[in-house]
C-alpha positions in Angstrom: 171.1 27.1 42.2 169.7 30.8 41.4 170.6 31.7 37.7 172.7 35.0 37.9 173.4 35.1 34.0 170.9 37.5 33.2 172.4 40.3 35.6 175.8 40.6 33.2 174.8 38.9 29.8 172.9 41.9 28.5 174.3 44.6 30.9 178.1 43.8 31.8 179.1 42.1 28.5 178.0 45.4 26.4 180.9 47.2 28.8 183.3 44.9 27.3 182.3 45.2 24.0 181.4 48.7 24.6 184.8 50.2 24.7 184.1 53.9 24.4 181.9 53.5 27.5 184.1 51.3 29.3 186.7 54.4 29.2 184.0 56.5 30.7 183.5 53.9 33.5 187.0 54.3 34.2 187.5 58.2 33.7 184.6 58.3 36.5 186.3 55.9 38.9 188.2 57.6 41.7 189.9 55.9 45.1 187.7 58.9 46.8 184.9 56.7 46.4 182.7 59.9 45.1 184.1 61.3 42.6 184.1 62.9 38.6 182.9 66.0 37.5 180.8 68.1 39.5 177.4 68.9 38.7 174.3 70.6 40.3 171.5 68.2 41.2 167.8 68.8 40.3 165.8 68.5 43.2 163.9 64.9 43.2 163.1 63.8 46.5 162.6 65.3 49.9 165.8 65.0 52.4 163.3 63.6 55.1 162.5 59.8 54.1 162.9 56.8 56.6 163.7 53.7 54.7 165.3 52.8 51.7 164.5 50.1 49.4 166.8 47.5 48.1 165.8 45.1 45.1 168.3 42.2 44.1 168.1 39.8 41.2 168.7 36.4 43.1 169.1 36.2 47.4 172.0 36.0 49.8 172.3 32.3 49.3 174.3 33.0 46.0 177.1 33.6 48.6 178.5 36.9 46.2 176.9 39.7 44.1 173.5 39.6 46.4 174.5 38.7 49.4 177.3 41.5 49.2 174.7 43.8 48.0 172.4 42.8 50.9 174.5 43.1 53.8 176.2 46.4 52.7 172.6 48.0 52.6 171.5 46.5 55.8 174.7 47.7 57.6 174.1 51.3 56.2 170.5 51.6 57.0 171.2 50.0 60.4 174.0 52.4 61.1 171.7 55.7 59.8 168.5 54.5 61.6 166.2 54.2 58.4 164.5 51.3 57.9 165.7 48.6 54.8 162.6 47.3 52.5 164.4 43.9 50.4 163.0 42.8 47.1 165.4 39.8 46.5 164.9 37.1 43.9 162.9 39.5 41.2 165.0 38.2 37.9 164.8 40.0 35.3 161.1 40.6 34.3 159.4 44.0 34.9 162.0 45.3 36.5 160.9 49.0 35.7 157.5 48.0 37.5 159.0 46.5 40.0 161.7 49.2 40.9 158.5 51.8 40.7 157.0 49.9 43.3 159.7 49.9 45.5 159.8 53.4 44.9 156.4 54.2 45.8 156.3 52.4 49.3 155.7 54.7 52.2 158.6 56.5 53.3 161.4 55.5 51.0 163.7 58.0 49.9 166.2 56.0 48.0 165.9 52.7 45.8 168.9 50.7 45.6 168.8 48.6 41.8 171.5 46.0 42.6 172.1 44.8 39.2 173.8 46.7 36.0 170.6 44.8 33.7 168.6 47.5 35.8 169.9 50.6 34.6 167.1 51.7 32.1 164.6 50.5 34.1 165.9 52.5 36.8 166.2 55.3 34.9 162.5 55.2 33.9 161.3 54.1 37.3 163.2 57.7 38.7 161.3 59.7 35.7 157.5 58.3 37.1 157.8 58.6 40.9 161.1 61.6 41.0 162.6 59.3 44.0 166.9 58.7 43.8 168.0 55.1 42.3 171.3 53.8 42.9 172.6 51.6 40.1 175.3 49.8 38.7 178.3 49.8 36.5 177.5 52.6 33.6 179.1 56.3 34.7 177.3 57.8 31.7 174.1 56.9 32.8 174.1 58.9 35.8 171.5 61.8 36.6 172.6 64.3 39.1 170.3 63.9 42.0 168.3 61.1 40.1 170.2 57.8 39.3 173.4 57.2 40.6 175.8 54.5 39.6 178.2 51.9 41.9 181.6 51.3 40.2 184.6 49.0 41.3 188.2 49.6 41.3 188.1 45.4 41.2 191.6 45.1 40.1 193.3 46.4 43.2 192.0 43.2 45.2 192.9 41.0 42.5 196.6 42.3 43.1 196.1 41.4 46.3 194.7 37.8 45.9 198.0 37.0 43.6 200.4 37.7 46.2 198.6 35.5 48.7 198.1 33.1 45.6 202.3 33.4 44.8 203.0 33.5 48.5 201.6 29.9 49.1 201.4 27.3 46.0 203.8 24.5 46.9 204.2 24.0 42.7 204.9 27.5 41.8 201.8 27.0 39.7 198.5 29.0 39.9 195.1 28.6 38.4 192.3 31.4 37.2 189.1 30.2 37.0 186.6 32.5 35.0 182.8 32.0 34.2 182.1 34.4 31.8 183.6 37.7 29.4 183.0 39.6 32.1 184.9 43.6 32.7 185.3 42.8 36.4 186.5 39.3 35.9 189.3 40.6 33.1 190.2 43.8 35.7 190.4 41.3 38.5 192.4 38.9 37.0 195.0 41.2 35.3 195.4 42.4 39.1 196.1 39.1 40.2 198.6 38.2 37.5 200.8 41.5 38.3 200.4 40.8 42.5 201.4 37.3 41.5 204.2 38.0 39.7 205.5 40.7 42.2 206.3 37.9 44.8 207.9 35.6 41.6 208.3 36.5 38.3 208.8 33.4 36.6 205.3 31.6 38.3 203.2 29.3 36.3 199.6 31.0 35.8 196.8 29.2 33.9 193.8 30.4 32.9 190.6 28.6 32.3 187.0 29.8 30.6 184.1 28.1 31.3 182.1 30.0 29.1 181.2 33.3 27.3 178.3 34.1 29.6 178.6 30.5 32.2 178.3 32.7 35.7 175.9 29.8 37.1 177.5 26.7 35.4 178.0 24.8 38.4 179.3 21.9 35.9 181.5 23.4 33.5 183.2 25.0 36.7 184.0 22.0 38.6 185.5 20.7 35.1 187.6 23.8 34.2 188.8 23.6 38.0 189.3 19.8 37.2 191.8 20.6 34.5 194.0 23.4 36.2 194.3 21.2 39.0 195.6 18.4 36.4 197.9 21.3 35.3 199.9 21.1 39.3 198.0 24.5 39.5 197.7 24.3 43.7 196.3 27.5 44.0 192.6 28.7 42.1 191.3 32.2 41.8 187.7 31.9 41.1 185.5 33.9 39.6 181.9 32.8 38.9 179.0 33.0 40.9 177.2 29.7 40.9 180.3 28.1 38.9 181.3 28.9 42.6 180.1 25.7 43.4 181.6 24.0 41.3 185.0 25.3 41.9 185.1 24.2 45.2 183.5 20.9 44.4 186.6 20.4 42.3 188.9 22.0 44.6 187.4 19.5 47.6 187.4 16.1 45.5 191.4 17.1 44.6 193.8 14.1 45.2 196.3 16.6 46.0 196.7 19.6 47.9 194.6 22.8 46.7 193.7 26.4 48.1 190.6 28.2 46.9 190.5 31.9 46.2 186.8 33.2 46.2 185.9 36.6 44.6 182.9 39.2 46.2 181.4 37.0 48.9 182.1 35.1 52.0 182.4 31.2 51.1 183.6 30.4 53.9 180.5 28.2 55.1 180.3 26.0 51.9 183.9 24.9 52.0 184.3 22.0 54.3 188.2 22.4 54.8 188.9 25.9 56.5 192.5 25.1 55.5 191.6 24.9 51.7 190.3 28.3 51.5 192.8 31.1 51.4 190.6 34.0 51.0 188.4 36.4 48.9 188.1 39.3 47.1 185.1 40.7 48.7 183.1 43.3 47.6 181.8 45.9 50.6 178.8 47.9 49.8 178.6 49.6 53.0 180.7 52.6 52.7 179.1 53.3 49.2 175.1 52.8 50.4 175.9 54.9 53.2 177.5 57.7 51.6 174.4 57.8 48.7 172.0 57.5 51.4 173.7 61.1 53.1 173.5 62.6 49.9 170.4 62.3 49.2 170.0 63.4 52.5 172.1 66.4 51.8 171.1 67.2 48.1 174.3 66.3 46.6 173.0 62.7 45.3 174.8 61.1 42.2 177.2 64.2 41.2 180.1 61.5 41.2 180.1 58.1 40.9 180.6 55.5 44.0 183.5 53.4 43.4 185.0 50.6 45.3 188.2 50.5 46.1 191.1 49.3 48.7 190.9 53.3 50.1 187.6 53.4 51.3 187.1 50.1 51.8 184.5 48.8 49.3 187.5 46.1 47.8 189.0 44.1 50.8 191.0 41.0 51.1 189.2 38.4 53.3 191.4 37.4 56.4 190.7 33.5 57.2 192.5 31.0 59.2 194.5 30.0 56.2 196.2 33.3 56.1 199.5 33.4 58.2 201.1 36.1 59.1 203.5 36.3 56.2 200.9 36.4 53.7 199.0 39.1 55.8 201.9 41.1 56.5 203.1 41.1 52.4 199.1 41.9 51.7 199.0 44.2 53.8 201.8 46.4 52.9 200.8 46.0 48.9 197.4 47.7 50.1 199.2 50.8 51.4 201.3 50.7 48.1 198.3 50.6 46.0 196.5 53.3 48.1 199.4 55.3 48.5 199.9 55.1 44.9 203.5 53.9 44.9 202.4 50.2 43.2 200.5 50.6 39.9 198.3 48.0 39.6 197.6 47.3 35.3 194.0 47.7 34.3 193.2 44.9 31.6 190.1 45.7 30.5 189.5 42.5 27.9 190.1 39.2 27.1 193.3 40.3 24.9 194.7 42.9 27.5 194.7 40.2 30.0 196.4 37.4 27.1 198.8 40.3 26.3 199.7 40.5 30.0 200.0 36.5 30.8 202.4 36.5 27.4 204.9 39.0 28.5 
């Protein structure tokens, strides 16, 4: 399994403890999708370019974070008929080489860093070669019309996967699974809890850590998994990367019923039993890449951050043959709440907001 540790131990974990930046990530978040205080670009690439460069940490096969990434900047380069150069699999090593390099290819007018461990890198690889870098996670490290930064209104899907969660345990007992102290797992989860709750009040939610930094602890996830499931937990939301795996190896070895809830990616394909996995939170990169490849285009690159949300479409609920209509009817109509702004879905932004939220 491809170690995706690196991509949040150094980068996403310094959000959490971070919290005066963390405020600025979420001061810059709009459900626009480009949006924060305006500011006038310097000029640092030309608007004619025919490809765009993407470079990703690990490869597709990690069924989340990279294959997410992937697809959405295919589909956007596809749609705007510019060519897509992929760097997958590059770890963590000379990143700021590497990203230069991508830079520098014939052509490209726009370098996509998938990973929030690449934001100084990109930073430095925009200051030698003056082409655009999209990042990740960090508003304040945004340079109009040089780096921009991805951000993710995660919390809204989470909401989303806890009224599907609430809507079919059999025990009236749900699970969290959660690999790491991770901003987006703690947003997501705090999301689910409140969705959960909104369909019954008094359900059972457990929460399980594998680890402070276990994204790709295949083991330690099947165990966690292992003991909500011991709990009557019927229902798991999991968040993890390759703990993935594990998940769903406990999830499938289960004596008793259990439904899987995946988060970013499809996961549909390693999950034997279509009738054990409910859905995911996916993450959709598409609407994002496309609108920082036009700006660039236009001049206008990186004077907001691109956030993900249910309103433009970068946070979705996954629709699978285990959702019946109920369910997709009751999701469905919380989406337009959330969009429309008449549910307000809690923002827990920690390990403690989200206790403080399981305790009331």
């Amino acid at each position: 399994m491809l170690t995706l540790k690196s991509r949040r131990t150094d980068a996403r974990l310094a959000v959490v403890a971070g919290f005066s930046s963390l405020m600025l990530v979420l001061a810059a978040c709009s459900s626009s999708g480009n949006s924060g205080p305006s500011a006038s670009p310097s000029p640092s690439s030309s608007s004619s370019f025919t490809a765009v460069s993407i470079v990703t940490p690990a490869t597709e096969a990690d069924h989340g974070w990279n294959q997410m990434g992937l697809k959405g900047a295919k589909e956007a380069t596809t749609a705007l008929g510019l060519q897509l150069d992929t760097l997958t699999n590059v770890g963590y090593d000379n990143t700021q080489t590497i990203l230069t390099q991508a830079a520098k290819k014939p052509g490209v007018g726009l370098v996509i860093a998938h990973a929030s461990g690449f934001t100084q890198a990109a930073d430095k690889a925009n200051a030698a070669t003056n082409v655009p870098i999209l990042t990740v996670d960090f508003p304040n490290q945004q340079l109009p019309g040089k780096v921009g930064v991805l951000t993710f209104s995660a919390q809204q899907g989470g909401y989303l996967a806890g009224i599907a969660a609430a809507m079919n345990t059999k025990s009236n007992k749900i699970g969290i699974a959660i690999s790491a102290d991770d901003l987006n797992w703690f947003t997501m989860s705090g999301g689910f809890v409140a969705g959960a709750r909104s369909v019954n009040p008094k359900i059972q939610i457990d929460v399980a850590y594998v680890g402070a930094a276990a994204y790709d602890d295949s083991a330690g996830g099947k165990k966690v998994v292992q003991q909500l499931i011991a709990k009557g937990d019927d229902v798991i939301f999991g968040m993890g990367d390759g703990a993935t795996i594990g998940y769903i190896a406990a999830i499938e070895a289960a004596t008793t019923p259990v439904k899987y809830i995946a988060d970013i990616g499809d996961v549909s394909d390693l999950i034997k039993n279509p009738s054990q996995y409910l859905t995911s939170v996916l993450w959709v990169f598409t609407g994002a890449d496309t609108q920082a490849i036009k700006d660039v285009q236009a001049g206008t690159f990186a004077n907001k951050p691109y956030n993900l949300d249910l309103a433009n479409g970068g946070i979705a609920l996954q629709t699978t043959p285990a959702m019946n209509s109920a369910t997709t009817t009751a999701t469905n109509t919380a989406k337009a709440g959330i969009i429309a702004g008449t549910i307000s879905v809690p923002l827990t932004t920690s390990k403690s907001q989200l206790n403080a939220l399981l305790a009331k």
